[in-house]
C-alpha positions in Angstrom: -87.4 184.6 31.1 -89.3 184.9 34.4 -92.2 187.7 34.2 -94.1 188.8 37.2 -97.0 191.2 37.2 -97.7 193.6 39.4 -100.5 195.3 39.9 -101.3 197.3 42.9 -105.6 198.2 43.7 -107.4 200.4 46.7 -111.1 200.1 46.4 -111.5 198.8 43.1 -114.7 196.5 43.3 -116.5 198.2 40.3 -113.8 197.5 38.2 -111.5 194.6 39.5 -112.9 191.5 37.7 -112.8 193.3 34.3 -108.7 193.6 35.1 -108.4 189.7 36.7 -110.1 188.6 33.2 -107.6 190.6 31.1 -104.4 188.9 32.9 -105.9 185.7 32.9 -106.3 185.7 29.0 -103.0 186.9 28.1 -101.6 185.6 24.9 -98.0 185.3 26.8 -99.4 184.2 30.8 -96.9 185.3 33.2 -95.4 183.1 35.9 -96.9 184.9 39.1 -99.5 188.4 39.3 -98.9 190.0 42.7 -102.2 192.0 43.3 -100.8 194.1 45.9 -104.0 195.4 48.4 -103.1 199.0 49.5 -105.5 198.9 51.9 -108.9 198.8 50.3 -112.2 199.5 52.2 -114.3 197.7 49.8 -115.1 194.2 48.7 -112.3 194.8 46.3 -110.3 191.7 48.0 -113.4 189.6 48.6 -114.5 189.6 44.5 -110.2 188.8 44.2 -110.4 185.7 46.5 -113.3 184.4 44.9 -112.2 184.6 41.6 -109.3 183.1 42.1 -111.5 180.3 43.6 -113.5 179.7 41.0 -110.7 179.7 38.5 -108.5 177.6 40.7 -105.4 179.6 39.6 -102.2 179.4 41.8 -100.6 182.3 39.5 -102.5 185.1 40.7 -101.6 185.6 44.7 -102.9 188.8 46.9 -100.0 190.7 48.9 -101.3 192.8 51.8 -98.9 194.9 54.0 -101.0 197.7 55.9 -102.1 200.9 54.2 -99.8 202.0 51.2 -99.4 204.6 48.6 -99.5 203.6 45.2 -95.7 204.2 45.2 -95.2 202.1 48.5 -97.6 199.1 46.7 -95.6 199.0 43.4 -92.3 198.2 45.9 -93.7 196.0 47.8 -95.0 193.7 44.5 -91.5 193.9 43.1 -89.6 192.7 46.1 -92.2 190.3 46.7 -91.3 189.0 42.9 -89.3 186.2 41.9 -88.6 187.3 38.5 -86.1 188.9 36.3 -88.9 191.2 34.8 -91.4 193.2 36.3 -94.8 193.9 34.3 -96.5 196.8 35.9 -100.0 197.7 35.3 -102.9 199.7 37.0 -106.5 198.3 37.7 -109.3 200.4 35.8 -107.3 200.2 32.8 -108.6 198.0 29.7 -105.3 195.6 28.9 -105.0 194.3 25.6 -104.9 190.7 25.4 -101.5 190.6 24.0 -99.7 193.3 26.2 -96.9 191.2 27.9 -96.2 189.4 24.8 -96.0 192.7 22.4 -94.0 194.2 25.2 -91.6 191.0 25.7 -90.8 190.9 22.3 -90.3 194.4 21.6 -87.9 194.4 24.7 -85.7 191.6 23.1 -85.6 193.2 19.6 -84.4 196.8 20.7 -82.3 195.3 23.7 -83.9 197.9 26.1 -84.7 197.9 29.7 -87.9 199.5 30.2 -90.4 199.2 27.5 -93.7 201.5 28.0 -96.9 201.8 26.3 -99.1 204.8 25.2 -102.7 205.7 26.9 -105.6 206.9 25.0 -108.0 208.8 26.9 -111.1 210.5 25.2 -113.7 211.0 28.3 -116.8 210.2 29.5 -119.2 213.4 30.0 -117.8 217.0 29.6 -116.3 217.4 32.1 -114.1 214.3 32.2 -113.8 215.2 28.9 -112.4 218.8 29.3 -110.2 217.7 31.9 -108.6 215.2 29.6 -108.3 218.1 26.6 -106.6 219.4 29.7 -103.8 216.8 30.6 -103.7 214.3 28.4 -105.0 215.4 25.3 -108.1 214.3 24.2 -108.2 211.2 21.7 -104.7 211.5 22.2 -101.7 208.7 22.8 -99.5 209.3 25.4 -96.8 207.6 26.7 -97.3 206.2 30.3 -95.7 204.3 33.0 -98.6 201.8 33.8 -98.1 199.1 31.5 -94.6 199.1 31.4 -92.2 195.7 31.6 -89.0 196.5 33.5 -86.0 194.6 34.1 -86.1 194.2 37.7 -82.1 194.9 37.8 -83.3 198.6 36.5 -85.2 199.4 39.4 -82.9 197.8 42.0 -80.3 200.0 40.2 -82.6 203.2 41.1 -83.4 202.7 44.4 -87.1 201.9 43.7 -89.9 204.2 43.4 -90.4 207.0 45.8 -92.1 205.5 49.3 -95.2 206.7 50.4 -95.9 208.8 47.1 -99.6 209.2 45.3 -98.6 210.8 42.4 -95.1 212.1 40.8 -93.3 208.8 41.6 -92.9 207.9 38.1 -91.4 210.9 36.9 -89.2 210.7 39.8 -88.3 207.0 38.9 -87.6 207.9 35.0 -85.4 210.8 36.1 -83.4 208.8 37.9 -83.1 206.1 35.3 -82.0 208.8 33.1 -79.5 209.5 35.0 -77.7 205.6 35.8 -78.0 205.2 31.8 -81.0 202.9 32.0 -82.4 203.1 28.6 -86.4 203.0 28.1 -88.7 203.3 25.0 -92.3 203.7 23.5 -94.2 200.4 22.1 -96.8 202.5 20.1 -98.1 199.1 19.1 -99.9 198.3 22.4 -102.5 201.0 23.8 -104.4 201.1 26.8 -107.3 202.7 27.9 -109.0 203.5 31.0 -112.7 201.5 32.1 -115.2 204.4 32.8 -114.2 208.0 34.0 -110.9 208.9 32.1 -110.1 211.5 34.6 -112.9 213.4 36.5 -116.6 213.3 36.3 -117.0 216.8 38.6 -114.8 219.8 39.0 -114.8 219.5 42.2 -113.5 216.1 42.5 -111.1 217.0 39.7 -109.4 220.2 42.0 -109.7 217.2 44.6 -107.3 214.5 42.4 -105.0 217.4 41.3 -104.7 219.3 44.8 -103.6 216.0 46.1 -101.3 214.7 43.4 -99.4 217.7 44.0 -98.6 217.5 47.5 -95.8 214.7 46.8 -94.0 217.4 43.9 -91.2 218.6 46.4 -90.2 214.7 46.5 -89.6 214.4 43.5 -86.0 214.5 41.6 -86.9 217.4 39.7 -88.7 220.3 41.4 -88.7 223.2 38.5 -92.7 222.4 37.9 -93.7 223.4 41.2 -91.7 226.9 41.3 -92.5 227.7 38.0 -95.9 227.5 38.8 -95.7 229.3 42.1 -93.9 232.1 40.3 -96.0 232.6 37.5 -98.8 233.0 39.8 -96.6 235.4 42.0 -96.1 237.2 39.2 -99.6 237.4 37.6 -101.1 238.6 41.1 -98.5 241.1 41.6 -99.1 243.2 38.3 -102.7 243.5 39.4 -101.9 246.8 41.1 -101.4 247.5 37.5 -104.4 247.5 36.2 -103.4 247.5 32.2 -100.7 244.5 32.5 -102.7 242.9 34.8 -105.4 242.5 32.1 -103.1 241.8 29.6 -101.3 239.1 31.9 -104.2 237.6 32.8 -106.2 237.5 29.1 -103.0 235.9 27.9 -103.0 233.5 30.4 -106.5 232.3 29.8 -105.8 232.4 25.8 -102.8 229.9 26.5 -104.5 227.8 29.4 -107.8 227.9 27.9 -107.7 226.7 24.3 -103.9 226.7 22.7 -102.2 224.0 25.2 -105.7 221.8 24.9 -105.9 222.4 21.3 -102.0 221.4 21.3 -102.2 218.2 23.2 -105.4 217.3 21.6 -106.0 215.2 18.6 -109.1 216.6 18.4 -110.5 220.0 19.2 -113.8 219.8 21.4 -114.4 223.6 21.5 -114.5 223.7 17.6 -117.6 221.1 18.0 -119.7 222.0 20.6 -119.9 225.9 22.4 -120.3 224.1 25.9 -116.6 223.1 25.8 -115.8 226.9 25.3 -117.0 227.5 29.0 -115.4 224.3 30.5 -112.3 223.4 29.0 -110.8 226.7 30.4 -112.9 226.5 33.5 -110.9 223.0 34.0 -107.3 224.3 33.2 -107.7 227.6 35.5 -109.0 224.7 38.5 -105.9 222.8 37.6 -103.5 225.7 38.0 -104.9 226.8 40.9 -105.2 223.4 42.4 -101.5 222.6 41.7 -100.4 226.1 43.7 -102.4 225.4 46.7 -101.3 221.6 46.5 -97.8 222.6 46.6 -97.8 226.0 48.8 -99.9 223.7 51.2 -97.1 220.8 51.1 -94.1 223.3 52.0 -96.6 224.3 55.2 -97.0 220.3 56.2 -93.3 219.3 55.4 
């Protein structure tokens, strides 16, 4: 069966040829990688275009259609495909040189339409690494979209993935697949992992990432994350004219936030190590809380 890759990229010279090298090695080679410019600013498509050059490769083809979302890019590659199956995959990520094969295979033997692969993310400093502990989990597998082969029928069937989207799309997409009865599972057997930074090198360009991540929530099928935030936080400011449940609110909250959802999602415990990580791993969850509020009480003022 047909397999197309696609891979969407927006300013990605630092990390670009490290990704062309791990397509262009794959134990199972795909017939066509769309590399789907979103409007880079960098000599992301200039390092592209020579490579494919020098290997003189007519399976890897560049796809440029204005300024895109990451959402908007992902279409564009799978309409642009010729292919029954869709492998997706981000750049910065380091791809294991059988990932379309393990993933083919494991598609065939469970008769399924969307198989998926897990992250691991562990960190680079400690702040990347408390921001991780954070959302992922650090040292942790997760389950992620990236990576993923899809039956191109499946996504027809959904409508796509939500236009002009940075972030949320995904869960948006798997929702809706839910829903028309497209069935999806976990290949624990292949793991990715991210080249460099996992997630943030600097709380500020952490609250950054998240603050705009969150502005595309409201999009999205499912939109009980958003108000439960916005009313937990209602709620916590409200009882501060109370000073006593105030306190107790607010202690509780940093208890939770700070160390029992990263110690939860983690497979190991940073704080238990090393007594920075007491200061910053709840430093990073209050930043992404707050981040997430202002992202999406600032969306409803835009929309």
């Amino acid at each position: 069966m047909k397999i197309s890759v696609v891979i969407p990229f927006y300013n990605e010279q630092s990390s670009i040829e490290t990704t062309l090298e791990s397509l262009y090695t794959q134990s199972h080679q795909p017939n066509e990688i769309l590399l789907v410019d979103s409007g880079s600013s960098d000599n992301t498509r200039v390092i592209i275009d020579q490579w494919i050059k020098t290997k003189s490769t007519k399976t890897f083809k560049v796809i440029f259609d204005g300024n895109m979302s990451p959402s908007s890019s992902i279409n564009t590659g799978v309409k642009y495909s010729s292919s029954a199956l869709i492998a997706y995959i981000d750049c910065g990520l380091k791809i294991p040189n059988r990932w379309i094969e393990e993933n083919l295979t494991y598609m065939k033997k469970h008769n399924v339409d969307i198989v998926s692969n897990c992250i691991y993310t562990t960190g680079e400093n400690i702040i990347d690494k408390s921001f991780i502990s954070q959302t992922y989990g650090y040292a942790s597998k997760v389950p992620c979209f990236p990576g993923s082969l899809l039956k191109k029928k499946a996504i027809e069937d959904c409508g796509y993935l939500l236009k002009n989207t940075r972030a949320s799309y995904d869960v948006d997409f798997l929702s809706k697949c839910r829903m028309e009865n497209i069935t999806r599972a976990i290949n624990h057997d292949v793991t990715l992992e991210y080249i460099g930074t996992n997630y943030s090198n600097s709380l500020i360009n952490g609250a950054k990432k998240i603050f705009s991540y969150s502005l595309d929530s409201w999009l999205t099928y499912s939109k009980i994350k958003p108000i439960c935030y916005i009313l937990f936080y209602f709620v916590l400011m409200s009882s501060f004219i109370f000073d006593f449940y105030f306190i107790i609110l607010l202690m509780t909250y940093l208890l939770i936030r700070g160390f029992i959802i990263p110690a939860y999602k983690s497979n190991q415990i940073l704080f238990s190590k090393n007594i920075a990580y007491l200061i910053t791993i709840p430093i990073c969850g209050l930043i992404i809380d707050l981040s997430r509020v202002f992202g999406y009480l600032y969306s409803l003022i835009i929309r």
